[in-house]
C-alpha positions as CSV (number, residue, x, y, z in Angstrom):
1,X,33.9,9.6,-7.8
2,X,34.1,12.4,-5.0
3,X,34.5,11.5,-0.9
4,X,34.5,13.0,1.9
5,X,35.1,11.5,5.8
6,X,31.7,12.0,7.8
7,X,31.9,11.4,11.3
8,X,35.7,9.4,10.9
9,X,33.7,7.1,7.8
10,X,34.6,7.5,4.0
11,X,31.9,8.3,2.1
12,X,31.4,8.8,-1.8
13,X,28.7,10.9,-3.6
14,X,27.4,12.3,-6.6
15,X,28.1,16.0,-7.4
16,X,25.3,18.0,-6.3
17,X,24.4,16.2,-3.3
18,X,24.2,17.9,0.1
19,X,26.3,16.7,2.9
20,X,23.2,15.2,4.6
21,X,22.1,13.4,1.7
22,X,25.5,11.7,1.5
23,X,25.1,10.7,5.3
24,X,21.6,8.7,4.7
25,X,23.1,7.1,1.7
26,X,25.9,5.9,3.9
27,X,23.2,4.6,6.9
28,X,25.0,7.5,9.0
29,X,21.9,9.1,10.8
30,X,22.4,12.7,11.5
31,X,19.3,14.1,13.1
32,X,16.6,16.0,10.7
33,X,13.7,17.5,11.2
34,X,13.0,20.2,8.1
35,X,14.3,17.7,5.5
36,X,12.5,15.8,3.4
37,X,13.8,14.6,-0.1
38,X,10.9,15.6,-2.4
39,X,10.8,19.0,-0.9
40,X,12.6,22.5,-0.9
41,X,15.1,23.2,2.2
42,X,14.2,25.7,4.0
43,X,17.2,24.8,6.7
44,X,15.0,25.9,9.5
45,X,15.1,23.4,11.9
46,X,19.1,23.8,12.6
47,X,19.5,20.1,14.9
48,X,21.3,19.0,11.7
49,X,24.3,21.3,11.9
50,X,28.0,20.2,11.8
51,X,31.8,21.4,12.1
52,X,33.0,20.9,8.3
53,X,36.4,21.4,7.4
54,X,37.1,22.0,3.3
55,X,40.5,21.4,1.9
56,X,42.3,25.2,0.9
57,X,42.3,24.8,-3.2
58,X,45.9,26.3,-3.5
59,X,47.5,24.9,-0.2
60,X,45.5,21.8,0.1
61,X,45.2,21.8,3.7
62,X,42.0,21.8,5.2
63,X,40.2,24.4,6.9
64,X,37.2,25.4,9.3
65,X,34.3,26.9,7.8
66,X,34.5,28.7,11.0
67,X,31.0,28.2,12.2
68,X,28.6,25.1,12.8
69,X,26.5,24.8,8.8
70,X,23.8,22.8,8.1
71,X,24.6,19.6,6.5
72,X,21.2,19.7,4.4
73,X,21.7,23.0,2.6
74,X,25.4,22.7,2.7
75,X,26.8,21.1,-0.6
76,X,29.2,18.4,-0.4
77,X,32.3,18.9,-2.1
78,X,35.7,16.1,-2.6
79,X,38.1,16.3,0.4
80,X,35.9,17.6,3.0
81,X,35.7,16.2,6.4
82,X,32.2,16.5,9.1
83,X,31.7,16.2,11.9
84,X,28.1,15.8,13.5
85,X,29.2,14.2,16.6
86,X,31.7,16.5,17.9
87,X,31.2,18.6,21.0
88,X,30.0,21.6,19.2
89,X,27.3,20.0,17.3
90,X,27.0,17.8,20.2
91,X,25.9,20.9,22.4
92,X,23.8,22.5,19.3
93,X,21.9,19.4,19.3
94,X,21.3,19.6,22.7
95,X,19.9,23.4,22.7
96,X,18.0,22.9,19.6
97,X,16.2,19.7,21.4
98,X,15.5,22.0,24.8
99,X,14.6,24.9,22.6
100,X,11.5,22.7,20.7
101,X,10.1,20.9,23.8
102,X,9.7,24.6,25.4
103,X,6.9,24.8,24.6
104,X,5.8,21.1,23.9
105,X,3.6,19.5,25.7
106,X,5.4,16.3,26.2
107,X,2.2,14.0,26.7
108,X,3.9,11.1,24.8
109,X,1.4,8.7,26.3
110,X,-1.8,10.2,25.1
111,X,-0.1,10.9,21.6
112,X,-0.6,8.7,18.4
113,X,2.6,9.4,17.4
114,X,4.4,8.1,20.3
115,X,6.7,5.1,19.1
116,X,6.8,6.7,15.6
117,X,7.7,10.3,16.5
118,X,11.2,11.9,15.9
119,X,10.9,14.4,18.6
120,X,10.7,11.7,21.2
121,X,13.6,9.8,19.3
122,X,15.8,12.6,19.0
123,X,14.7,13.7,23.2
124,X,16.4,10.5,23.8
125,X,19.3,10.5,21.7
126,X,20.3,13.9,21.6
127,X,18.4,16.0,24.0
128,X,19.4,16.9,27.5
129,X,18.2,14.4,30.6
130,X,16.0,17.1,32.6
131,X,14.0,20.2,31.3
132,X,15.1,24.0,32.7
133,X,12.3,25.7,31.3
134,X,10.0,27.1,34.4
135,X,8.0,29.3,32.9
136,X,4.5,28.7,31.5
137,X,4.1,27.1,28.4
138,X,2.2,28.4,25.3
139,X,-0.6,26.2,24.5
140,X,-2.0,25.4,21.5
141,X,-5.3,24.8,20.0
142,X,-6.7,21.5,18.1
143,X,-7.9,22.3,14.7
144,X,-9.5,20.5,12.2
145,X,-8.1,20.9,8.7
146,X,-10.0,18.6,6.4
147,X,-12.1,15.6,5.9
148,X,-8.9,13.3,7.4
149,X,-7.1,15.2,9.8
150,X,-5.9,16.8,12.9
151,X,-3.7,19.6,13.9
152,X,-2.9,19.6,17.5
153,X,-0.5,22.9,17.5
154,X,0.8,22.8,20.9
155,X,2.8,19.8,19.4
156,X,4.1,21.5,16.5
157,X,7.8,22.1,16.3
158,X,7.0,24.3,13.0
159,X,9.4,22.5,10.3
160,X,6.7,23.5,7.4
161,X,7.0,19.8,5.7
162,X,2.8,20.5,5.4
163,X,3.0,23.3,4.3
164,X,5.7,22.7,1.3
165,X,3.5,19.6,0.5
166,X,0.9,21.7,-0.3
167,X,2.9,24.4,-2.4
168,X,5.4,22.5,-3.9
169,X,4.2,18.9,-4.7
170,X,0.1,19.4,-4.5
171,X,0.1,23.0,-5.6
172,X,-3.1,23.1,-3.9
173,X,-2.0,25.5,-1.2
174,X,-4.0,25.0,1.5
175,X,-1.8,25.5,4.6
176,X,0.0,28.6,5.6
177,X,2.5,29.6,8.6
178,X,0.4,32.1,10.7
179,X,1.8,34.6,13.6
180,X,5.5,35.1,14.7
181,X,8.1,33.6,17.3
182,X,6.3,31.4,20.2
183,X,2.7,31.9,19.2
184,X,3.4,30.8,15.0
185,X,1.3,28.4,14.2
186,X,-0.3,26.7,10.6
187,X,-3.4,26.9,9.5
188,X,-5.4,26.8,6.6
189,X,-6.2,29.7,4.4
190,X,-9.6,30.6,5.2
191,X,-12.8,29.0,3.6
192,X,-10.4,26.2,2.6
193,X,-10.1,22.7,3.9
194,X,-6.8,20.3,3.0
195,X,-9.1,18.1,1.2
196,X,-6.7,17.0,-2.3
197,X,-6.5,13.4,-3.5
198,X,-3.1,13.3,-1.7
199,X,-4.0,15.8,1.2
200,X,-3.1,13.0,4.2
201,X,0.2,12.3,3.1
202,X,1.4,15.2,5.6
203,X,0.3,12.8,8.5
204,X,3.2,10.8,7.2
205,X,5.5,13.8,6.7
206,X,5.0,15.6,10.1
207,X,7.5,14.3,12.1
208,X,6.2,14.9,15.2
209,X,2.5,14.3,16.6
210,X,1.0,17.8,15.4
211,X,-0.7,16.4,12.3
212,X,-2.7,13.1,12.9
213,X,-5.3,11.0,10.8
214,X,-9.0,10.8,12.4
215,X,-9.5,7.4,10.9
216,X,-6.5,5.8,13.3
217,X,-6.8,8.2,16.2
218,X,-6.7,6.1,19.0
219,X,-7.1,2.6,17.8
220,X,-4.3,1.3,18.3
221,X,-0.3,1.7,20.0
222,X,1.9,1.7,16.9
223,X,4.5,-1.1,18.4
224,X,1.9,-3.1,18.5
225,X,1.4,-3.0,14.5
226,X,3.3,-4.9,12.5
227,X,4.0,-4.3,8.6
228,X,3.4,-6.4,5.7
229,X,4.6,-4.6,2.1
230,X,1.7,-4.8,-0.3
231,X,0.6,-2.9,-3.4
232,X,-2.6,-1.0,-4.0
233,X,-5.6,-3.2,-4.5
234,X,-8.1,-0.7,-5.6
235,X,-6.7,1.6,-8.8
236,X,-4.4,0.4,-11.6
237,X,-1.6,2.6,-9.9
238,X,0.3,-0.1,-8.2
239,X,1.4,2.0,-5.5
240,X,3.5,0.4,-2.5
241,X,2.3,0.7,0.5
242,X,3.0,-1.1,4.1
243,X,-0.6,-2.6,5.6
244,X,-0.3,-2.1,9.5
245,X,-2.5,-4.7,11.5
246,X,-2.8,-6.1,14.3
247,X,-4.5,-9.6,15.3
248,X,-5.8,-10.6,12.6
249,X,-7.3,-6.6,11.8
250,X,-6.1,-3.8,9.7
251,X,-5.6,-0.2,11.2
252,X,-4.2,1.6,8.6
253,X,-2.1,1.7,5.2
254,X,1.1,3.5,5.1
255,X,2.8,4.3,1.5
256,X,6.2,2.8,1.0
257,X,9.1,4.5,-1.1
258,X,9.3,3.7,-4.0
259,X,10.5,6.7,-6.7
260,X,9.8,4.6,-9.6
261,X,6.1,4.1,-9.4
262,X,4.5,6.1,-6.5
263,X,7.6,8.2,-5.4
264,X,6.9,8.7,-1.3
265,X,3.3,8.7,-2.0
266,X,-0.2,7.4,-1.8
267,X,-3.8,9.0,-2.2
268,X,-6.4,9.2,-0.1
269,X,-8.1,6.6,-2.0
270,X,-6.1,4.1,-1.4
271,X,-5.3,5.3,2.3
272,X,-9.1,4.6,4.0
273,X,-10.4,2.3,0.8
274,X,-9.5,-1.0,2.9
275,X,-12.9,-0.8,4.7
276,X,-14.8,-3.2,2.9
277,X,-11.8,-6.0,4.3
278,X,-13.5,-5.8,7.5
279,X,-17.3,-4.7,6.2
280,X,-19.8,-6.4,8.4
281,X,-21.7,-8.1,5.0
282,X,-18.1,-9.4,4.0
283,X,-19.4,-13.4,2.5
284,X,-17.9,-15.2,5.3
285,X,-19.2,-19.0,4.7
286,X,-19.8,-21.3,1.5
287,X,-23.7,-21.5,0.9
288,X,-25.8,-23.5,-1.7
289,X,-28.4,-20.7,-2.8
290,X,-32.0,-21.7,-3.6
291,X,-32.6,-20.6,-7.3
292,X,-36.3,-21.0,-6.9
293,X,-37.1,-18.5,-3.9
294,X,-35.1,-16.1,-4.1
295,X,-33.5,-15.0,-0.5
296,X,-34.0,-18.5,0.8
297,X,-30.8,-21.1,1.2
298,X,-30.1,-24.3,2.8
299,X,-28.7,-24.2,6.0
300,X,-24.2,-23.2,5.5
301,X,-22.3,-25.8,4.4
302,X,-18.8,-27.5,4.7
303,X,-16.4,-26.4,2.1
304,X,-15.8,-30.2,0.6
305,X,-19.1,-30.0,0.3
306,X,-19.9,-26.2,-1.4
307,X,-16.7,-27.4,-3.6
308,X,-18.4,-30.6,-4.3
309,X,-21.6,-28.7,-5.7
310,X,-19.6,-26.6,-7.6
311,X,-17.7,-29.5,-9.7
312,X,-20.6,-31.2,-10.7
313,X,-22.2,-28.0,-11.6
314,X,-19.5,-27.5,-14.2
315,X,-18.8,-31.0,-14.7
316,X,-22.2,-31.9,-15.3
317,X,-22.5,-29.3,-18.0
318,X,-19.6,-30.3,-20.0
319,X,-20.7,-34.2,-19.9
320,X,-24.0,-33.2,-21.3
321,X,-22.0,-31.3,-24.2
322,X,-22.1,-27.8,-23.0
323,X,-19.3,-25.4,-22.2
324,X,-18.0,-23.7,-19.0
325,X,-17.6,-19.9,-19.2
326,X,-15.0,-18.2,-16.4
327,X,-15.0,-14.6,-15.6
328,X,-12.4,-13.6,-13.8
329,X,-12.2,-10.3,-12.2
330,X,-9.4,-7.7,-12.2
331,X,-9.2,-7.7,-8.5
332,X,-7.6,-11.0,-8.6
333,X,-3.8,-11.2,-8.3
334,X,-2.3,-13.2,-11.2
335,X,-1.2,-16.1,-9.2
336,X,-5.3,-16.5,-8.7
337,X,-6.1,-15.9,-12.7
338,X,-3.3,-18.5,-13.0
339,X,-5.0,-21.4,-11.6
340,X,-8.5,-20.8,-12.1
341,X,-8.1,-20.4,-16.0
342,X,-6.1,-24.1,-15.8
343,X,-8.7,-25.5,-13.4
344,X,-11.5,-24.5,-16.0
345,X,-9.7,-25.3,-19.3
346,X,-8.6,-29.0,-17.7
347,X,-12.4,-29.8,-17.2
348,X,-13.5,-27.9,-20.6
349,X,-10.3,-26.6,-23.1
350,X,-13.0,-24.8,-24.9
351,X,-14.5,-23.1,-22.5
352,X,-14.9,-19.0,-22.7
353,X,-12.5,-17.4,-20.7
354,X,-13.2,-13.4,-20.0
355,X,-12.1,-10.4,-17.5
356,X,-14.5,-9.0,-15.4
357,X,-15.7,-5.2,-16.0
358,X,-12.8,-2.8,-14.9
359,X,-14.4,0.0,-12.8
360,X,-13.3,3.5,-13.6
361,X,-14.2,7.1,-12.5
362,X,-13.5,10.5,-13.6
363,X,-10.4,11.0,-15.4
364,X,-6.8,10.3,-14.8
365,X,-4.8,13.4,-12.8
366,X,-0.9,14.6,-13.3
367,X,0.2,16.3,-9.8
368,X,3.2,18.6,-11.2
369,X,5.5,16.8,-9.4
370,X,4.6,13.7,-11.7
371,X,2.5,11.5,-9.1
372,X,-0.8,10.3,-11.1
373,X,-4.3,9.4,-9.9
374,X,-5.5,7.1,-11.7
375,X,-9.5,6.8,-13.5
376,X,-9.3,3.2,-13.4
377,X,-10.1,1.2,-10.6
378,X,-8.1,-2.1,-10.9
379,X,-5.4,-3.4,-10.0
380,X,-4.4,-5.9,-12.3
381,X,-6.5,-5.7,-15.7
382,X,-3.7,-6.3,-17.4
383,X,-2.0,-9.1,-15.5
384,X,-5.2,-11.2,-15.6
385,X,-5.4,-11.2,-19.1
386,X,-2.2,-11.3,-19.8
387,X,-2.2,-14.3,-18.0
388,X,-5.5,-15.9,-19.5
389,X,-4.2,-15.6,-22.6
390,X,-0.9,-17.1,-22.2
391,X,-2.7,-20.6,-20.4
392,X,-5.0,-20.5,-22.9
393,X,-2.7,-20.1,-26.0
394,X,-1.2,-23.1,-24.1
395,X,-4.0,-25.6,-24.1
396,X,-3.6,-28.2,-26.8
397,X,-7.0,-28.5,-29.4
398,X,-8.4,-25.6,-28.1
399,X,-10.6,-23.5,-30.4
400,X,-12.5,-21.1,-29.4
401,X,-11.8,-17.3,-29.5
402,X,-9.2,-15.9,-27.7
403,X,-9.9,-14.0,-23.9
404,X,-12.9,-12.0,-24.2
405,X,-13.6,-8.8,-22.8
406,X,-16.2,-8.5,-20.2
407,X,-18.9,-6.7,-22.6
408,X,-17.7,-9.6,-25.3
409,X,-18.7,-12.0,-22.1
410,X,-21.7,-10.5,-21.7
411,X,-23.0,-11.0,-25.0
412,X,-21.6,-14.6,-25.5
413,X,-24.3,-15.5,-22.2
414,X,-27.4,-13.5,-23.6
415,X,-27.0,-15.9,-27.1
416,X,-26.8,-19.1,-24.8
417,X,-23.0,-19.7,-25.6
418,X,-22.2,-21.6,-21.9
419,X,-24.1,-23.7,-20.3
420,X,-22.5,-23.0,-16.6
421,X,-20.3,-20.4,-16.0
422,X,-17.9,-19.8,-12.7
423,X,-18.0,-16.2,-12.0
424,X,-15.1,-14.1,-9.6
425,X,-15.7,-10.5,-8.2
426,X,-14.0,-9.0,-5.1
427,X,-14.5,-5.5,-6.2
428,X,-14.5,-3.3,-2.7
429,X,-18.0,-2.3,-3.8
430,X,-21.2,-3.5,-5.7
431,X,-20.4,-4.3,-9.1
432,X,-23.2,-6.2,-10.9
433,X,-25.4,-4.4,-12.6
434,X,-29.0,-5.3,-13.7
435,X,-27.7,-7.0,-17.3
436,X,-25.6,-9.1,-15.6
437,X,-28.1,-9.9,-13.1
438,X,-30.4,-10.8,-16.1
439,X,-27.6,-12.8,-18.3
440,X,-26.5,-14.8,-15.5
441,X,-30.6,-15.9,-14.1
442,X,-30.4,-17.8,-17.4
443,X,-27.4,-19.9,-16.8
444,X,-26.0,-22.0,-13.8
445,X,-23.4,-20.5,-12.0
446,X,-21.1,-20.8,-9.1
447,X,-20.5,-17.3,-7.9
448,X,-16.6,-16.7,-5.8
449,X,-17.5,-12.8,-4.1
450,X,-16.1,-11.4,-1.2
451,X,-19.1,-8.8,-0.4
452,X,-22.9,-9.5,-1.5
453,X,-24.2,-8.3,-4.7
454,X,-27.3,-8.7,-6.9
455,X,-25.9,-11.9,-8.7
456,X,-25.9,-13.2,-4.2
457,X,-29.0,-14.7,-4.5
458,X,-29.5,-16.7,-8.1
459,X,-26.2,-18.3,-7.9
460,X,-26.0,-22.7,-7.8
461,X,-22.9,-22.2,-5.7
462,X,-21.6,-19.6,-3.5
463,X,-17.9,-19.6,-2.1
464,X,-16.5,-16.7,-0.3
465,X,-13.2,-15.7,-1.4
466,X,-10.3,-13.6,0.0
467,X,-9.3,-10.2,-0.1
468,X,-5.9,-8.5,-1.7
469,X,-4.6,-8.6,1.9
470,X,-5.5,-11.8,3.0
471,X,-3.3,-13.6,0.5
472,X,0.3,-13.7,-1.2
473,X,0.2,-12.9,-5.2
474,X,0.6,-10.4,-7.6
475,X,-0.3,-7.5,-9.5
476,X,0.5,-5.9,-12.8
477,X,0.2,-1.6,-13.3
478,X,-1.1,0.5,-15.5
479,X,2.7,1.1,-16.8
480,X,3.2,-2.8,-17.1
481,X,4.9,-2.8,-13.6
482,X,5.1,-6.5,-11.9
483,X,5.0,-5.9,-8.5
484,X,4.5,-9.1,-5.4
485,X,3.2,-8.7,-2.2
486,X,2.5,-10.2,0.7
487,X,-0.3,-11.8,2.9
488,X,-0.7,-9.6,6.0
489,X,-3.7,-11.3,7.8
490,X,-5.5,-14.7,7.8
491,X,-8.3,-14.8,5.4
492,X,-11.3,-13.5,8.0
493,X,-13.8,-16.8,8.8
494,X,-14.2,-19.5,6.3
495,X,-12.8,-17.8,3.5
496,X,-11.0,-19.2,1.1
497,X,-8.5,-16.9,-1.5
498,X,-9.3,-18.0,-5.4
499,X,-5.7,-19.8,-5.8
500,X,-7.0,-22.2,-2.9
501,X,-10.5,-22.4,-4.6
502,X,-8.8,-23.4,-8.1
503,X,-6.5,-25.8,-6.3
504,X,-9.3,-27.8,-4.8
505,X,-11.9,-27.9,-8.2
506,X,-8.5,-29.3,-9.8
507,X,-8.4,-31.8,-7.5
508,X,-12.1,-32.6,-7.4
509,X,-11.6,-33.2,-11.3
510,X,-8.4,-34.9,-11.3
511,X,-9.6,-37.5,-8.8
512,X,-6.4,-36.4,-6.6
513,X,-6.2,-35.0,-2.9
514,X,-6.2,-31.7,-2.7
515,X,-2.7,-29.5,-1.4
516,X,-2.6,-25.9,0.1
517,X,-1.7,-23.3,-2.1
518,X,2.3,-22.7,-2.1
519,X,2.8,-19.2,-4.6
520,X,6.3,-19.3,-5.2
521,X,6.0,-22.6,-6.5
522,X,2.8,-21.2,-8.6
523,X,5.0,-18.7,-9.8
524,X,7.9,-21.6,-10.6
525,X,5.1,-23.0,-12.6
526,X,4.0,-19.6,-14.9
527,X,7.7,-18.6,-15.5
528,X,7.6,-21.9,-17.6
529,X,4.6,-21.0,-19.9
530,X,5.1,-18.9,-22.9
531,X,4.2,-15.4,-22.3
532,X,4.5,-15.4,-18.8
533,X,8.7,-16.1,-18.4
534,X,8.5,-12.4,-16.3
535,X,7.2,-14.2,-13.1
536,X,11.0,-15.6,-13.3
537,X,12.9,-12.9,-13.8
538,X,11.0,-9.5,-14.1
539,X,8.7,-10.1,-10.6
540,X,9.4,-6.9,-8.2
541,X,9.6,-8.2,-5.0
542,X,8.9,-6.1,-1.8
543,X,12.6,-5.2,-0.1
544,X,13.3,-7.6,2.9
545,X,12.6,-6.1,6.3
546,X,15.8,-4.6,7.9
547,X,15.5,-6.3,12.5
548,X,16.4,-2.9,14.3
549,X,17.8,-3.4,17.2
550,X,16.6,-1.3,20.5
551,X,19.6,0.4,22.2
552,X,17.6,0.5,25.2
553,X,19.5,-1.1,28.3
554,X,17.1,-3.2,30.6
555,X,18.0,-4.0,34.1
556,X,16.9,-6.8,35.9
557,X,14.9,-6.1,39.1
């Protein structure tokens, strides 16, 4: 393999690579702002230039390339040997640094970006201490480009990421460089808006505070965020993203790299579709529901005893002969499907187990660059009845038919097949539709919901459950993918998430003391049933957070 000495460090690399690309491989951080990895280089920026010397072919000694070259457009080649921290690029670095803040308006603390924004970063690494400049600055004007975002152009240091997004990987071509020297500028074309399924991914890519998202202007200093990895929990993508919160709220959802499934991506979709986490109707207590007036309900109870209600609902029909039905949605994580399934097969094995409608809308999308949109809106059909089946092909003298689907469901209710049924929802909107309203007034049933929906009011039992975000579990893609993630905030009130809920109807039937819900040792548990062995060795686990360290010297006063 090929190496080259960057900055006094060996370093090896794949042919093709340019000099800067074998730098962040190494961890060496040379300073950037033009270069992204999914997009053309354009080598406009020039902070990222460096004194390269390459090795003379016939004498073998090495030799200047004469002049400073930029390491991201400059390919690496065996022998050579960079310098990005030598007094020439040291100085370059420096002018490049006073040349953008010319005209910048340096109001860090009124700017969303600050804390996140390379400019600052690179003022105080690389820039000069004091400003020369006396002149007048330039100013800017504050656009508005689309549904989602803001261009404040007095901030812009003009290193086109946008507007490449939009050619290159979108090909929707809304933005465009307009004007020349101090008074260029983007915009968008006119009579267009950047309005595409992925249009608010250049709020991520600006690297500076020019381009910023409406729905977080604002609300909250980025230090103070912290960042949980978790996957998409509205469309069968399984897209990684990072969920920023904050005391026990959400702000915002960032996408995460990952080039296997949603490259450096996420849509719009699953951006601002976290709403409904914090909706004001979110189902916040455990009620008992009157069945005979509808809208009126005891007064809220205490979860031992909305839990209690709910085991002799389903107990009571099976010691009268009947059997439980369970349908359990695709907005579950599998850790969830996992114990409710054995919670309802241990009080009836021949109970009817099926998945929950899966939403979909329009048609699945192909951006050229490969990233797809998905039609279907859930995030683990698969994984839920993947899992369903497996406990269920595992539960001795069971005879019924296997995992239904939800129309099969439906149909199995209307013919009086179940004589109480549990149901699970937590879509992010209203999902129950008039038939299932009608199938379900027929039969007792304990209802687990996050948001109200026409079922609310002629359920036995209802216990609010948790959101994607407000638990640990898991999710399987459209492609198969098993992916984890993480709980970033406290279930909001008296929720409860459905692993907990499953836990404690075990216990109620067992006779035992309920426990609090532990997922690895959940997932201990499935990698030892037959069909599930991938939640031992085939789980994709989020990548452990890297502690960065300030260099920031404090003195005591």
């Amino acid at each position: 393999m090929a190496h080259l000495t960057l900055n006094g460090k060996p370093c090896t690399f794949e042919k093709g690579q340019s000099i800067l690309q074998v730098a962040l491989d190494h961890g060496i951080e040379v300073p950037h702002y033009c270069f992204h990895p999914s997009l053309s280089v354009p080598g406009n920026c020039r902070i990222c230039l460096a004194e390269v010397w390459q090795p003379n072919q016939k004498t073998g000694t090495l030799e200047s390339m004469g002049k400073l070259v930029p390491t991201c457009h400059t390919p690496a080649n065996d022998g050579m040997v960079v310098y990005t921290d030598s007094p020439k690029a040291v100085a370059n670095q420096k002018q490049v640094m006073e040349f953008l803040l010319i005209n910048h308006p340096v109001d860090c603390p009124v700017c969303d970006q600050a804390g996140e924004c390379s400019l600052q970063d690179y003022s105080y690494q690389y820039g000069r201490g004091e400003s020369r400049f006396q002149e007048e600055k330039i100013k800017g004007p504050k656009k508005d480009l689309g549904p989602n975002i803001l261009l404040y152009s007095d901030r812009c240091i003009m290193c086109t990421r946008c507007v490449r997004f939009t050619r290159e990987v979108t090909q929707t071509g809304e933005l465009m460089v307009e004007g020349r020297g101090g008074t260029e500028m983007i915009d968008v074309f006119p009579g267009m808006a950047l309005d595409n399924e992925l249009a608010s991914n250049v709020i991520d890519l600006c690297p500076v505070g020019a381009l910023l998202d409406k729905d977080f202007l604002f609300q909250q200093r980025v230090w103070f965020l912290k960042k949980t990895p978790s996957i998409d929990g509205i469309t069968a993508s399984g897209d990684n993203i990072s969920v920023e919160h904050n005391e026990g709220q959400v702000y915002r959802f960032k996408p995460r790299t990952n080039r296997e499934v949603n490259q450096w991506w996420i849509t719009d979709e699953v951006r601002y579709g976290w709403k409904f986490v914090h909706a004001e109707n979110r189902l916040l207590i455990p009620m008992i529901r009157g069945r005979e007036a509808k809208g009126e309900h005891d007064a809220p109870l205490e979860w031992h005893d909305a839990m209690r209600s709910a085991h002799e609902l389903c107990a009571g029909a099976v010691s009268r002969g009947g059997h439980l039905g369970l349908l359990v949605s695709p907005m579950l994580s599998c850790e969830d499907a996992f114990l409710l399934v054995h919670a309802i097969l241990a009080m009836d094995p021949n109970a009817l187990i099926g998945v929950g409608p899966i939403p979909s809308r329009g048609e699945d999308k192909v951006f050229p660059n490969g990233f797809k949109v998905y039609a279907e809106k859930a995030p683990n059909a698969r994984g839920v009845r993947r899992v369903a089946e497996a406990v269920s092909n595992n539960i001795q003298g069971r005879k019924t038919s296997p995992v239904l689907t939800a129309e099969q469901f439906l149909a199995a209710m209307k013919v009086d097949v179940m004589h109480a049924v549990v149901v699970t929802g937590n879509y992010p909107t209203a999902w129950a539709t008039n038939e299932w309203s009608t199938a379900l007034k027929a039969i007792p049933f304990v209802l687990i919901d996050t948001l109200p929906s026409a079922l609310l009011y002629d359920a036995a039992v209802v216990l609010p459950s948790a959101t994607w975000v407000e638990k640990h579990g898991s999710f399987e893609n459209a492609n198969g993918r098993l992916q984890a993630f993480d709980k970033a905030i406290d279930p909001i009130h008296f929720a409860r998430t459905e692993s907990q809920i499953a836990i404690d109807l075990d216990a109620l039937h067992r006779g035992t003391i309920s426990h609090a819900c532990d997922v690895e040792a959940i997932r201990v548990e499935m990698a030892t049933v037959a069909g599930l062995e991938s939640f031992g060795r085939a789980l994709n686990r989020p990548a452990a957070a890297i502690a960065a360290e300030s260099d920031m010297v404090y003195v005591e006063l």
